[in-house]
Phi, psi and omega in degrees: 000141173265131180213160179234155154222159191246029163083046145269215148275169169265154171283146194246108141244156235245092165245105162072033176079022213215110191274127167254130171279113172265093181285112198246096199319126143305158185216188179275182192266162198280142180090348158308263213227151177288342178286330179279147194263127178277114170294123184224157204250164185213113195238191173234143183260143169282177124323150168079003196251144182230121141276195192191087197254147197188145184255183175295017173310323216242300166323309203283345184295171199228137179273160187283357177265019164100329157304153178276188181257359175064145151340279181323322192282310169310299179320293187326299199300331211272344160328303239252335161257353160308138124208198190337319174248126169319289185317315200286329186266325166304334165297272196314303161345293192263357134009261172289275206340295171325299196247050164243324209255165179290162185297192213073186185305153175289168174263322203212171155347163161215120181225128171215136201230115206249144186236124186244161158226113175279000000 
C-alpha cells in the first residue's frame, strides 16, 4: 500500500492481536499551498489485518474524570475491538469510545476509517 499524510496520526494495524504503527513522513495539511508535494510510504498489508486510519478526536477526548483518554490507551483497547468486518469493528470502536469518554457536546472532529485484508 502507498499511503502520504497530511499532518494525521499514522495508521495503526491490528496483526494477530498486536498494534502495528504505519510510521509515516508528515506533509502539510491539504489546501496550504498547491505546491507541496506529500512524501509517501510504502508498507504491506497481511491477510487478515485492520487497519485503522483516525483523526486525533478519539485520543484526544477527555474522560469524565477529566484525563484525556491518549494514544496509548487507544492502541492498547483495539486489539481486543477488532473483528472480522469493517462496520463491526468500527461499532465496537465507538462504542467503547461512547463509554469512556464524557457526556457532552464533542472537543474536536472525529473521523475513522476502518481496513480489512481478506
Amino acid at each position: 500500500m502507498s499511503y502520504a499524510n497530511a499532518v494525521h496520526q499514522d495508521p495503526l494495524i491490528v496483526r494477530n492481536h498486536e498494534v502495528l504503527k504505519a510510521t509515516i513522513p508528515r506533509g502539510f495539511p491539504v489546501g496550504c499551498t498547491d505546491k507541496r508535494k506529500y512524501p509517501t510510504c510504502e508498507f504491506v498489508l497481511e491477510s487478515g489485518d485492520t487497519m485503522i486510519i483516525y483523526t486525533d478526536g478519539i485520543p484526544e477526548a477527555f474522560r469524565p474524570n477529566g484525563k484525556m483518554i491518549g494514544f496509548p490507551a487507544f492502541e492498547e483497547i483495539l486489539p481486543s475491538l477488532t473483528r472480522k468486518d469493517c462496520q463491526e469493528t468500527e461499532q465496537a470502536i465507538r462504542s467503547w469510545f461512547a463509554k469512556v469518554v464524557r457526556p457532552g457536546p464533542q472537543d474536536d472532529d472525529i473521523t475513522l476509517l476502518v481496513v480489512r485484508i481478506s
